[in-house]
VEXZA-544623 format. One record per residue (C-alpha): residue in one letter; x, y negated, z negated. Coordinates in steps of 0.25 Angstrom, whole numbers, plus 5000, padded with zeros to 4 digits. Example, Ala and Ser with C-alpha at 12.3 -4.5 7.8 and 13.67 -1.06 7.14 Angstrom:
2
a504950184969s505550044971
//
This chain:
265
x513350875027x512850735030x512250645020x510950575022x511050415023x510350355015x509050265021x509250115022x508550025009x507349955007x507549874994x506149804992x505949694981x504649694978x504249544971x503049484965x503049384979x503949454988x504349594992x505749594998x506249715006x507649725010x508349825019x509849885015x510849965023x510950115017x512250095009x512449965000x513749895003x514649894990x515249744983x514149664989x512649634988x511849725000x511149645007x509749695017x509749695032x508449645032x507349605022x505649595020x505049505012x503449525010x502549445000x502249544989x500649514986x500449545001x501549625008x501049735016x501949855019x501849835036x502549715033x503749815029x503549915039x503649785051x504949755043x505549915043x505049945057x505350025064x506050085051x505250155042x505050155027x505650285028x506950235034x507250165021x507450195006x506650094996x507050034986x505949954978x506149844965x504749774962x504149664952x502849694959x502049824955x500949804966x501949784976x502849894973x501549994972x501349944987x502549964991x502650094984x501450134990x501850095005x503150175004x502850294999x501950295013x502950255020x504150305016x503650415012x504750505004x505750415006x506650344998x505750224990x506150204976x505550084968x506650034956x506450024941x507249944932x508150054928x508650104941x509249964942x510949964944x510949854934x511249864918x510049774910x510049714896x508649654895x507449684885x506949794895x507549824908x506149874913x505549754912x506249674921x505849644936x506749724945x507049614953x507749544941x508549674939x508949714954x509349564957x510349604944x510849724954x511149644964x511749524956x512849614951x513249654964x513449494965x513949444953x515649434952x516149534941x515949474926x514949374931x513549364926x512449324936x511249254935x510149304945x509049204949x507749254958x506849164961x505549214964x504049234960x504849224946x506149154946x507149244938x508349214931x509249314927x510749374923x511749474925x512749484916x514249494919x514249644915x512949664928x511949674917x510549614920x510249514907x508849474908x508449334913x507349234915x506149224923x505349104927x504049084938x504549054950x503848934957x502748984964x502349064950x502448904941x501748834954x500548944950x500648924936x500548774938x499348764947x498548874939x498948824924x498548664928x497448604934x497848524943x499248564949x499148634963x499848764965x501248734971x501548784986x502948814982x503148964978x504548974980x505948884977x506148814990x506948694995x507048584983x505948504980x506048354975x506148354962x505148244961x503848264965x502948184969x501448234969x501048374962x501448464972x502948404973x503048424958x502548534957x503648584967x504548504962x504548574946x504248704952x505648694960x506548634951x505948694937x506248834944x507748774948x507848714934x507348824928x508348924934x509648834933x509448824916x509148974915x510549004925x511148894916x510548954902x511149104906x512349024907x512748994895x512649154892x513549194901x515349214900x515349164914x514349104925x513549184931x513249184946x511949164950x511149234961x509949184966x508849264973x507349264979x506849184988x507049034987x508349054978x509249014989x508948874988x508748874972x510248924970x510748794976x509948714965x510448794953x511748724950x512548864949x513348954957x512149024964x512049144975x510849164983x510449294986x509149324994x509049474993x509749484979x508449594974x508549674987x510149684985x509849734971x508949844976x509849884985x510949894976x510049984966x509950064977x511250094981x511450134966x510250224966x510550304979
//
């Protein structure tokens, strides 16, 4: 008798800016972090679902199985919405906190974003046994967070990332104009020279700043240094600015659904 093999996976990270969807062979390679064949990325206030069916063609959503984390209500309920049309019975699953592969000693596991607990999944995949990680995503919020030696998500910190403090600077003030810069690009000078260049300028580096001390503060509580692992969009070129052993990776929240749902099948 011959078993059914299993659909391909669509891990979809749904975000407060951007929607990222991945694609992933039917069977997680073991030892290492799986990786997509092919990836979306869509602006969460104004996807629209044809922009995902362009992508599949001339797949359908039927040809896959889903698997959703989201920070975003309004998004997940669209996307919800649009696969249970398209998809119809398929597989489409949309992941709480407690379906998550990882062990968590926080306040209350429920309320933290899934994103931070699903990059948790994929850093243990990456961390060397009996090494703690600190895991850095810098997005719409830039977050700073551990992994203990023993895999066990610890909590963390969480600042605005620089498109949210360019906002809060031009709406709190009178007179300062809202910043151009959402997102941590090529190093600005550290001097600037009229408004907008300091603004960039303490936008860039007080975010930088910001994150060395918290990586250098979680330090101090640890047996042995951690490795650091960077992802979202621009963290590439913040990990060579940081002053510790950093590793970049792009699709780090994507791998950590994939992962989930390898242990869920």
């Amino acid at each position: 008798m011959s078993q059914t093999t299993p659909l391909p996976l669509i891990a979809v990270d749904i975000g407060n800016s951007r929607i990222k969807l991945g694609e992933f062979p039917t069977r997680t390679a073991d030892g290492g972090l799986p990786q997509p064949t092919r990836t979306l990325q869509l602006s969460t206030p104004t996807w629209e679902p044809v922009e995902i069916a362009l992508w599949l063609a001339p797949q359908k959503p039927k040809d896959f199985q889903w698997l959703c984390g989201s920070v975003n209500q309004v998004a997940a309920d669209k996307m919800r919405a649009w696969l249970a049309d398209e998809a119809g019975s398929g597989d489409v699953r949309f992941l709480e906190n407690d379906q998550l592969p990882v062990a968590v000693n926080v306040e209350n596991r429920n309320a933290v974003g899934i994103d931070r607990l699903l990059a948790a999944v994929a850093a243990n995949r990456l961390r060397p046994p009996d090494c703690p990680a600190v895991v850095i995503d810098v997005g719409t919020a830039i977050t700073v967070d551990v992994v203990s030696r023993e895999g066990v998500f610890c909590g963390g910190a969480i600042l605005p990332g620089v498109e949210m403090s360019a906002k809060a600077l031009h709406e709190y003030t009178d007179r300062l104009p809202q910043s151009k810069m959402s997102e941590l690009g090529e190093p600005p000078p550290a001097l600037g020279t009229s408004t907008d260049e300091a603004i960039t300028s303490g936008l860039y580096w007080g975010a930088v700043g910001a994150i060395r001390a918290l990586i250098q503060q979680l330090n101090q509580d640890m047996p042995v240094p951690p490795l650091a692992i960077l992802t979202g969009g621009t963290a590439r070129r913040v990990a060579d600015l940081l002053e510790v052993p950093a590793r970049y990776e792009e699709h780090l929240i994507l791998s950590g659904i994939a992962l989930t749902a390898a242990k869920l099948a």
